[in-house]
C-alpha positions as CSV (number, residue, x, y, z in Angstrom):
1,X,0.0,0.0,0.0
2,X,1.6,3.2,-0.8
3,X,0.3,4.8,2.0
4,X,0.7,8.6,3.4
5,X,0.1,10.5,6.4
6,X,-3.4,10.7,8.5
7,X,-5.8,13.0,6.4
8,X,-7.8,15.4,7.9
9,X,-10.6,13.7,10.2
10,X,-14.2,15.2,11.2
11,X,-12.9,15.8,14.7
12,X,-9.6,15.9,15.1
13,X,-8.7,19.2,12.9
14,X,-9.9,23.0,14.0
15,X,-12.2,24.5,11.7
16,X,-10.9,26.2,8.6
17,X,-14.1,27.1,6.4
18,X,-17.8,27.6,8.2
19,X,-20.7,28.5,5.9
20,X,-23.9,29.7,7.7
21,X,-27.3,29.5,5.9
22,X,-26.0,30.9,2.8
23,X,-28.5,31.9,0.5
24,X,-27.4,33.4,-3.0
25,X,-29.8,35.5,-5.6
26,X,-29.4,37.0,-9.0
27,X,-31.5,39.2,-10.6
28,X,-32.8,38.6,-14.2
29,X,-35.0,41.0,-16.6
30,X,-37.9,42.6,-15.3
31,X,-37.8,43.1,-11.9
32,X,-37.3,38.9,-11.8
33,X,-34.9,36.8,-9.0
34,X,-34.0,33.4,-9.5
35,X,-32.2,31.8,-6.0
36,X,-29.3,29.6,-7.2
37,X,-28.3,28.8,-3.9
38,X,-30.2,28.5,-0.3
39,X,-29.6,27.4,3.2
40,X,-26.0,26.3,2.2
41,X,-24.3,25.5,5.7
42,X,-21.6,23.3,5.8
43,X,-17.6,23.0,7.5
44,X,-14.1,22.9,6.1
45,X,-11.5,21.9,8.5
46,X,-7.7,22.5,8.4
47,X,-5.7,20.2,6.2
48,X,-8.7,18.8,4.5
49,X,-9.8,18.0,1.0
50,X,-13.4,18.7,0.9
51,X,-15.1,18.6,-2.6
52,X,-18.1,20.1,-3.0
53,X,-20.0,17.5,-5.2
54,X,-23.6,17.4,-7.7
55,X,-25.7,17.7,-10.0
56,X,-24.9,20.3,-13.1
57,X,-26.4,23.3,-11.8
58,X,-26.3,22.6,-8.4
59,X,-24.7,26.3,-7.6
60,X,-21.4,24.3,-6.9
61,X,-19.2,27.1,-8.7
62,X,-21.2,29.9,-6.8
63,X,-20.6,28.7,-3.3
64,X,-16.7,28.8,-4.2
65,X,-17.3,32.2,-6.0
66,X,-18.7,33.3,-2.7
67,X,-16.1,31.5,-0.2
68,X,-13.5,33.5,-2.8
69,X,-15.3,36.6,-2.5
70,X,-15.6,37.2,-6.1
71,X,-20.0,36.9,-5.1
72,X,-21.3,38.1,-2.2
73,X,-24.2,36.0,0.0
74,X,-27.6,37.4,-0.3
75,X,-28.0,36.5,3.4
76,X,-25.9,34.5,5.8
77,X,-22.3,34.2,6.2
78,X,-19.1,32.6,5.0
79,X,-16.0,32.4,7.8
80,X,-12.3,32.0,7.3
81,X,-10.7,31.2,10.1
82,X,-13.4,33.4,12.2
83,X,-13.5,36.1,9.8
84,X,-16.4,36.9,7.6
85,X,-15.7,36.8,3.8
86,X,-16.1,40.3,2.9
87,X,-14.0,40.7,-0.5
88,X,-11.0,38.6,-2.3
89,X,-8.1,38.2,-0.4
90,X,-5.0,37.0,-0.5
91,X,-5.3,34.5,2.2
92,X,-7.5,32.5,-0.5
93,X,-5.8,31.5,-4.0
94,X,-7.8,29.9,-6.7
95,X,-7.1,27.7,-9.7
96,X,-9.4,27.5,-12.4
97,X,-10.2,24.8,-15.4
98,X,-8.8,27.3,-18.1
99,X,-5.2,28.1,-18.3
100,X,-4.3,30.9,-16.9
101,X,-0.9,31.2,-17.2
102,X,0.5,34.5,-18.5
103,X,2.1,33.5,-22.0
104,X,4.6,36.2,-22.4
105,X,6.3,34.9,-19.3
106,X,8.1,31.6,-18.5
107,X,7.7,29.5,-15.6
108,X,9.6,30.8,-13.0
109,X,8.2,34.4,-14.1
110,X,4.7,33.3,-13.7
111,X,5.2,31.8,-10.3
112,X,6.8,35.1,-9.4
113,X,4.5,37.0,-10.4
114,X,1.9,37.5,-7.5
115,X,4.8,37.7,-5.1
116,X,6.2,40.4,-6.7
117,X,3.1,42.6,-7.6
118,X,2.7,42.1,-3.3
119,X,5.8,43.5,-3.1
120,X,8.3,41.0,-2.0
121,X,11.6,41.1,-2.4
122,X,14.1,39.6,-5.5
123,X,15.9,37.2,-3.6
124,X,13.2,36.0,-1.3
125,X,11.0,35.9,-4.2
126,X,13.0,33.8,-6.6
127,X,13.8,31.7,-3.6
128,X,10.1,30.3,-2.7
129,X,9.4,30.9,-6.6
130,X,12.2,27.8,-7.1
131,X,10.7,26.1,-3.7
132,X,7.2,25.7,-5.5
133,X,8.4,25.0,-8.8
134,X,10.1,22.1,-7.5
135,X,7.4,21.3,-5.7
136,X,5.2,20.9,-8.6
137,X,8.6,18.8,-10.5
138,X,9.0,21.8,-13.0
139,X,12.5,22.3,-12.1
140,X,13.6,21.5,-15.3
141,X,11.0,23.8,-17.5
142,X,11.8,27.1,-15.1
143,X,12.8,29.0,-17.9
144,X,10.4,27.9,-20.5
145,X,7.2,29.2,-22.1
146,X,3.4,27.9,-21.5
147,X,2.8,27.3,-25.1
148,X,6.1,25.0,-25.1
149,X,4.1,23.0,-21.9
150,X,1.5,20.4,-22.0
151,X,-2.3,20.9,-20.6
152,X,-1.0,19.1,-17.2
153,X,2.4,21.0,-17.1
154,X,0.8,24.2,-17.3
155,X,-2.2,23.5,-14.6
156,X,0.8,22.6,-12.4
157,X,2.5,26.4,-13.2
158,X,-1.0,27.4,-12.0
159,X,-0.9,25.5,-9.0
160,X,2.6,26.7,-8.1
161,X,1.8,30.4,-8.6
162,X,-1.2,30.0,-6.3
163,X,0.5,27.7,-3.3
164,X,3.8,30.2,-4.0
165,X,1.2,33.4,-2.1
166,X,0.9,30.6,0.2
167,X,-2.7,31.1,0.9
168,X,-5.1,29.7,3.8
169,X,-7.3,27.9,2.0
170,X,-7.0,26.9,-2.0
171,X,-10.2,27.0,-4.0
172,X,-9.9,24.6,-7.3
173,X,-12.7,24.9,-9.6
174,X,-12.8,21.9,-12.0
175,X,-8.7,21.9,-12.6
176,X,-8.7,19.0,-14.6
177,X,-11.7,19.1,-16.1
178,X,-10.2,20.7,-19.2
179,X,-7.4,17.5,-19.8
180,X,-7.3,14.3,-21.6
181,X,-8.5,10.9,-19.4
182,X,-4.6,10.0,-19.1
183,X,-3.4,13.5,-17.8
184,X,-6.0,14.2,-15.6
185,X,-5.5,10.8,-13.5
186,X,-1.6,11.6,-13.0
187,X,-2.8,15.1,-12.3
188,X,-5.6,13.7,-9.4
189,X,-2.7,11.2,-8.2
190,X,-0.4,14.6,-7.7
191,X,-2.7,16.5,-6.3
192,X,-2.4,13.7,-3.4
193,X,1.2,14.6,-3.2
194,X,0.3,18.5,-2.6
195,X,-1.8,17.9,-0.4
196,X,0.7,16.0,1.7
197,X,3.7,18.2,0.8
198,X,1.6,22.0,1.3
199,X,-0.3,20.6,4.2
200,X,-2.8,23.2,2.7
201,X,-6.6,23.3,2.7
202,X,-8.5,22.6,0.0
203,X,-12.3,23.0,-1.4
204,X,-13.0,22.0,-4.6
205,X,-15.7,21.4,-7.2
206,X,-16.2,18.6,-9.6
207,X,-18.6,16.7,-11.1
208,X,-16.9,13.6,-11.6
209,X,-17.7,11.2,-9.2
210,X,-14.6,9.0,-9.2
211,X,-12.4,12.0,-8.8
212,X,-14.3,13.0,-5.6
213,X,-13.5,9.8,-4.3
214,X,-9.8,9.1,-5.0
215,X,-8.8,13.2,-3.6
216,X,-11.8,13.9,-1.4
217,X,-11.5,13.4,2.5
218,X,-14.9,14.7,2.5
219,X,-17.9,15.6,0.3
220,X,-20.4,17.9,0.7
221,X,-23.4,16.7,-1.9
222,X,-25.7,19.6,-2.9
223,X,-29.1,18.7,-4.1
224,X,-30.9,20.1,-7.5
225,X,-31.8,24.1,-7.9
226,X,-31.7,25.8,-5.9
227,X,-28.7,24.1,-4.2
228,X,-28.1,23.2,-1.0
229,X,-26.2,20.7,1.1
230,X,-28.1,17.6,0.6
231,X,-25.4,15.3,3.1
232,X,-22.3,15.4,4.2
233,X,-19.9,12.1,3.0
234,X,-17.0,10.9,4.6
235,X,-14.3,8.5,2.8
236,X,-13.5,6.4,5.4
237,X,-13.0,3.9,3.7
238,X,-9.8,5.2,3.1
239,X,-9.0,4.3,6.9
240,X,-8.0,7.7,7.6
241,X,-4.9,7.8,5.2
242,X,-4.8,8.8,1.6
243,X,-3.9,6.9,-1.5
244,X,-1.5,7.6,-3.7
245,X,-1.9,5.3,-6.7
246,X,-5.9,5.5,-8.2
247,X,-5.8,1.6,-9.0
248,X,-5.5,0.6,-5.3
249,X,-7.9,3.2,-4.3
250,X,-10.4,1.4,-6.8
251,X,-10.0,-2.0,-4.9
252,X,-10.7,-0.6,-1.5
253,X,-13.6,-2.2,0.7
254,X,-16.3,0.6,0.6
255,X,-15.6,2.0,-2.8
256,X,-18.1,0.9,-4.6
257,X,-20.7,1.2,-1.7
258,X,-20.2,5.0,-1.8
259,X,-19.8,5.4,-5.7
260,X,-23.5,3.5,-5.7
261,X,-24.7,5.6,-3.1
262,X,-23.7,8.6,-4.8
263,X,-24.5,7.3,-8.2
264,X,-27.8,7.1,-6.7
265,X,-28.2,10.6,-4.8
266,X,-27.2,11.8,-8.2
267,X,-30.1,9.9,-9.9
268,X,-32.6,11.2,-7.4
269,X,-31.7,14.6,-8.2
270,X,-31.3,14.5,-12.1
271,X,-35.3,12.8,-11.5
272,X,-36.3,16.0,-9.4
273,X,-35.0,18.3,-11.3
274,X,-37.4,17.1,-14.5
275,X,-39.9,17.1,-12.4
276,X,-39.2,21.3,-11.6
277,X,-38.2,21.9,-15.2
């Protein structure tokens, strides 16, 4: 078993990430709301992997636009470490499906460059710059462009830049939903390794099923529109450890109970959600 270090348990970690009652609105034509999320309370703790999990439309990518301050709540609160979620900050770094590395700079520049529009220094910049593109085994391409890198290689220089600010909490909002089957397995099986290596937070949103399984130490499901937590799922059929290699994970007693039982909570919902259409 190539096993790692504990993962983050349901009580044994402090609380990172508490949503309360969040409720979400947007206003269409004519006067006319629509509610894509309501009564949205759920709990992040420190070192975890929590994916937030669903149906399409679920308001997955709003509650992380919200925890990243990028949307505020209608009503109800989101809390970082005890602090209401206000605005974007710094403390909270987010990688998105689409590239978004800057193409007229190379690696290293890239991963430099939030540290150096926040005003740190040469030296100690290029220094954790390195630090993180190591981390991320892009030692070798430092100096090289993102159109010379593959669709993995250059979600890594996205990672690095992110992890480099060293933020609280990282928000991932389908990373890998944008690469081939191959790349985005090695990619999930990394991710593992970041999480051990970074000891960071994570939340993350996904719709793919077996991904939220192999990274996830828990899942919040959200039901059909307007979304809200439907349950809270813990992998612990993982045994409180996480799994490098995705073909062990596969064989684990308890996989494929929780893969039905989502499979299923996902059927329900797809069923309601005709029904509402």
């Amino acid at each position: 078993m190539a096993a790692l270090q504990q993962a983050a348990r349901k009580s044994e970690a402090p609380l990172k990430l508490v949503a309360s009652d969040v409720r979400k609105e947007f206003s269409l034509r004519k006067g006319k709301k629509i509610t894509a999320v309501e009564k949205m309370s759920f709990e992040v703790r420190e070192n975890e992997m929590c994916v937030l999990l669903g149906p399409s439309g679920c308001g997955k990518s709003t509650v992380l636009k919200i925890v990243a301050g990028l949307e505020m709540p209608t009503s109800g609160s989101m809390r970082l470490d005890g602090r209401e979620i206000v605005a974007p900050g710094r403390e909270r770094g987010m990688v998105f499906q689409a590239y978004t590395s800057f193409p007229w700079l190379t690696v290293r520049q890239n991963v430099e460059y939030g540290l150096r529009i926040n005003g740190m220094g040469a030296k100690e910049r290029r220094e954790r710059a390195e630090y993180y593109i190591d981390l991320v085994h892009l030692s070798k391409f430092r100096d090289v462009y993102p159109k010379q890198l593959s669709g993995g290689m250059k979600q890594r220089v996205a990672i690095a830049r992110t992890l480099a600010n060293e933020p609280a909490l990282l928000l991932m909002d389908e990373p890998f939903g944008a690469l081939d089957a191959e790349t985005r397995w090695h990619m999930q099986e990394f991710m593992i390794e970041i999480l051990e290596s970074s000891k960071i937070t994570v939340l993350m949103v996904t719709h793919d099923i077996d991904e939220a399984l192999f990274l996830a130490d828990h899942i919040v499901f959200m039901s059909t529109h307007p979304g809200t937590k439907r349950e809270d799922l813990w992998t612990d059929f993982k045994n409180g450890v996480r799994i490098r290699d995705k073909e062990e994970i596969l064989g684990m007693d308890g996989y494929r109970d929780m893969e039905t039982k989502i499979l299923r909570m996902m059927r329900e919902e797809s069923l309601l959600k005709k029904q509402l259409a």
